[in-house]
C-alpha positions as CSV (number, residue, x, y, z in Angstrom):
1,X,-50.9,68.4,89.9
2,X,-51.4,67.2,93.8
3,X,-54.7,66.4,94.6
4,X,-55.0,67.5,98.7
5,X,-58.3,66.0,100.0
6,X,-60.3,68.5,102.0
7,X,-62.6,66.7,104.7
8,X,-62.6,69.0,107.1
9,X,-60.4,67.7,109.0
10,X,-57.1,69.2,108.6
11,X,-55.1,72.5,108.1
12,X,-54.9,72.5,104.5
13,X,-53.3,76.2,104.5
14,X,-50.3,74.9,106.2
15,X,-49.7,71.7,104.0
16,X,-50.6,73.3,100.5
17,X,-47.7,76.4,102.1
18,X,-45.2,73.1,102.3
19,X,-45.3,71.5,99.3
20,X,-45.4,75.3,97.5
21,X,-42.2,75.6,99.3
22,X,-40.9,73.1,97.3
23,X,-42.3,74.0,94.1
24,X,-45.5,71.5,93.8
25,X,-48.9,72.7,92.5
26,X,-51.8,71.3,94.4
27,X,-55.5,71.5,93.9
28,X,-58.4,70.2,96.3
29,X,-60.9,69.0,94.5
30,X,-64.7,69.1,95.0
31,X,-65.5,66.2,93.8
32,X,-64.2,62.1,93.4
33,X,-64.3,62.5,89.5
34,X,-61.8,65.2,89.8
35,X,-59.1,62.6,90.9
36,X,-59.2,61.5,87.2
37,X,-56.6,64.4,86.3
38,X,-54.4,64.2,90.2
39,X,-51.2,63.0,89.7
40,X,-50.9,62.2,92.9
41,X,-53.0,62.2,96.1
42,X,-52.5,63.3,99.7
43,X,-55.0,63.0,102.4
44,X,-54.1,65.1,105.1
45,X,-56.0,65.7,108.8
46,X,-56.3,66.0,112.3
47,X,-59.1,65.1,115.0
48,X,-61.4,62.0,115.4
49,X,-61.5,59.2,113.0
50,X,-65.2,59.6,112.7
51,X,-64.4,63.0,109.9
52,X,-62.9,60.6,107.6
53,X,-66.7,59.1,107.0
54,X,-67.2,62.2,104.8
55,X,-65.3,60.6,102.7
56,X,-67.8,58.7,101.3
57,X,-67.9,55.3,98.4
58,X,-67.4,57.9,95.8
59,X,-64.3,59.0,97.1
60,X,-62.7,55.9,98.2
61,X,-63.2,54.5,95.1
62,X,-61.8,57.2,93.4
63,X,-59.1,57.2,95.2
64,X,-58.4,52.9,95.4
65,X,-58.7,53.4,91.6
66,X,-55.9,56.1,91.5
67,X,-53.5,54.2,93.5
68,X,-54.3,51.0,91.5
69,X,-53.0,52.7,88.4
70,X,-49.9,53.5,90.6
71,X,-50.7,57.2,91.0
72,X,-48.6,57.9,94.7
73,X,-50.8,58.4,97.7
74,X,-49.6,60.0,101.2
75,X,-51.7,60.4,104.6
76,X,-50.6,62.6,106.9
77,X,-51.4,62.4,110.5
78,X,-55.3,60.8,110.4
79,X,-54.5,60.6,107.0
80,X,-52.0,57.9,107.7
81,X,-54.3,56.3,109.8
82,X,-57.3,56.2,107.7
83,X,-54.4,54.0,105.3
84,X,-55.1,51.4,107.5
85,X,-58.1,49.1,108.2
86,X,-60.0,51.0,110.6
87,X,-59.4,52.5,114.2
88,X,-60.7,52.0,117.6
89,X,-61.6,55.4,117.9
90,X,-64.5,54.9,116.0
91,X,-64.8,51.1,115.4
92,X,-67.9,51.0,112.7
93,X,-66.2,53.0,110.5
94,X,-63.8,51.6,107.7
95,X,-60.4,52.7,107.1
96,X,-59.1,52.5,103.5
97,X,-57.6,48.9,104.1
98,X,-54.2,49.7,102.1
99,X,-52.4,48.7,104.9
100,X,-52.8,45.6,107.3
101,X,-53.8,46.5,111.0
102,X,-56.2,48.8,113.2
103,X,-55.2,51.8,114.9
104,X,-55.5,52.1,118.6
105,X,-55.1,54.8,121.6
106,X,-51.9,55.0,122.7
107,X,-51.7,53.9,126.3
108,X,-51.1,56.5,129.1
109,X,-49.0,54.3,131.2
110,X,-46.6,57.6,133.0
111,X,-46.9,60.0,129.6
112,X,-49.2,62.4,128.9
113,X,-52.2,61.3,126.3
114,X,-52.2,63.2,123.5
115,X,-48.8,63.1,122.4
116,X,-47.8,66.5,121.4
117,X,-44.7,67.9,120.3
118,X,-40.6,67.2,119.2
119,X,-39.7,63.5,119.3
120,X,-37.4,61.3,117.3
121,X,-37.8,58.4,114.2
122,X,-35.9,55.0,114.8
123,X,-35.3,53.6,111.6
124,X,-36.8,50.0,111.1
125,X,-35.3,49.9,107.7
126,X,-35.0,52.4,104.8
127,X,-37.5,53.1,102.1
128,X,-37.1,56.3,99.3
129,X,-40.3,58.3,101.5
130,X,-37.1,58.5,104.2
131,X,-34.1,59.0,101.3
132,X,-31.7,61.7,103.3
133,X,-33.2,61.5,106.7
134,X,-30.8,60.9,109.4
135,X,-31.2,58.9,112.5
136,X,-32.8,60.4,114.7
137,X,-34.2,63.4,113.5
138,X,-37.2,65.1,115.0
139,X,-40.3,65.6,114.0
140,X,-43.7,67.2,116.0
141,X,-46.5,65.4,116.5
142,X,-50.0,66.1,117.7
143,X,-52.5,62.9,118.2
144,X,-53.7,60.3,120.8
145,X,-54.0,57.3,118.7
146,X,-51.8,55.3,116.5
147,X,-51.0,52.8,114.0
148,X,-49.7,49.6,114.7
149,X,-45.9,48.2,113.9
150,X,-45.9,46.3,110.9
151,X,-44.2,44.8,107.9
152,X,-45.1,48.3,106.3
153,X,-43.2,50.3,108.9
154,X,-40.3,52.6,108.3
155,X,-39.7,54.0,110.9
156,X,-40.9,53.9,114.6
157,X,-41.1,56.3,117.8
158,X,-42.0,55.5,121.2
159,X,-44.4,57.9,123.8
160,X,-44.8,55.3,126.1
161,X,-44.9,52.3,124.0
162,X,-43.8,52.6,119.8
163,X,-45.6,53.1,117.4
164,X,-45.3,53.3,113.7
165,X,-44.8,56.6,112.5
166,X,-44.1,56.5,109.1
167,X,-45.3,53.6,106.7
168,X,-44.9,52.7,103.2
169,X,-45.9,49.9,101.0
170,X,-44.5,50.7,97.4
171,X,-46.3,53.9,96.2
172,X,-48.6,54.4,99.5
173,X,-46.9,55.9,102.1
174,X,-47.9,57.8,105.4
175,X,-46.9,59.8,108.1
176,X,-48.3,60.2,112.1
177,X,-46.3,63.6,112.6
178,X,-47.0,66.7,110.7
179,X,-44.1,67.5,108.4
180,X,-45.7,70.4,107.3
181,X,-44.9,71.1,110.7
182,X,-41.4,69.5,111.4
183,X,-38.9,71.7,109.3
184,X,-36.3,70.6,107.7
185,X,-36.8,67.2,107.9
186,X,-40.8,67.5,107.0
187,X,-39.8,69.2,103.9
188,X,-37.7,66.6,103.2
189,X,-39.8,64.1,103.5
190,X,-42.7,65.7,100.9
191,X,-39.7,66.1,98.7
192,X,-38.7,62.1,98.8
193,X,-42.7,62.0,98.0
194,X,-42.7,64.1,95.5
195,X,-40.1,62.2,94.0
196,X,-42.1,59.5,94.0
197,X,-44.6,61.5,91.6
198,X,-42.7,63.4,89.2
């Protein structure tokens, strides 16, 4: 079973429809301790950084103790970005500091801020979250801020300027666009993750 973590911040109808699509069981627990019994974990979302303080010490220890038993983990959209070390969209606030870097607005230098709709992936280099994606492909995106290009990058799209938009560091992985909501190629993708789990 999927654990999807519900903290108000996301369509969880939409993502729980996708991975049923593909045959995966998911449950949303109601509370940390419930991780115990996830075989893997995906934090989905949408909105400020500031929702993902619900998700208190309880749950990100829960969570950091998952992953460090090598359970597979996957943010989508904030989700990815909470992955990171924090944001500038709210810059008390902690991310989960898998992944090196802060997030940041994306600059609105002649495009329009926030970033909605079709664009393509630019392959940094491959990784099995991207197994039987092709160059190119689209995916839809909906957000204002971003992560930042690192070592952990996959692959990379630019509105503006690029940014990372999908990361993975061994089991960890994330996505900025909603795959729930990028056809053929979002399903694709939850199926290389779910690979990654069963």
């Amino acid at each position: 079973m999927i654990a999807l973590i519900d903290y108000k911040a996301g369509n969880l109808t939409s993502v729980r429809k996708a991975f049923g699509a593909l045959g995966a069981q998911l449950f949303t627990p109601e509370r940390a301790d419930e991780l115990a019994s996830a075989d893997a974990i995906v934090v989905p979302g949408v909105g400020h950084f500031a929702a993902t303080k619900t998700l208190g010490p309880e749950w990100i220890g829960a969570i950091l103790a998952r992953v460090g038993e090598g359970r597979p983990l996957l943010g989508i959209c904030l989700g990815m970005q909470w992955l990171f070390e924090g944001s500038e969209e709210s810059p008390e606030l902690p991310g989960l500091g898998l992944l090196n870097g802060r997030c940041y607005r994306l600059p609105a230098d002649n495009v329009k801020i926030p970033h909605v709709g079709w664009n393509s992936l630019a392959f940094e280099h491959r990784n099995s979250i991207v197994d039987d994606v092709s160059d190119d492909a689209q995916v839809y995106f909906t957000h204002s801020y971003v992560a930042p290009v690192t070592g952990d990058t996959v692959a990379v799209t630019s509105h503006g300027s690029p940014f990372a938009s999908i990361v993975q560091r061994g089991h960890v992985a994330g996505v900025q666009f909603h795959p729930e909501k990028s056809g053929d190629v979002g399903l694709q993708v939850l199926r290389n993750f779910l690979s990654m789990v069963f």
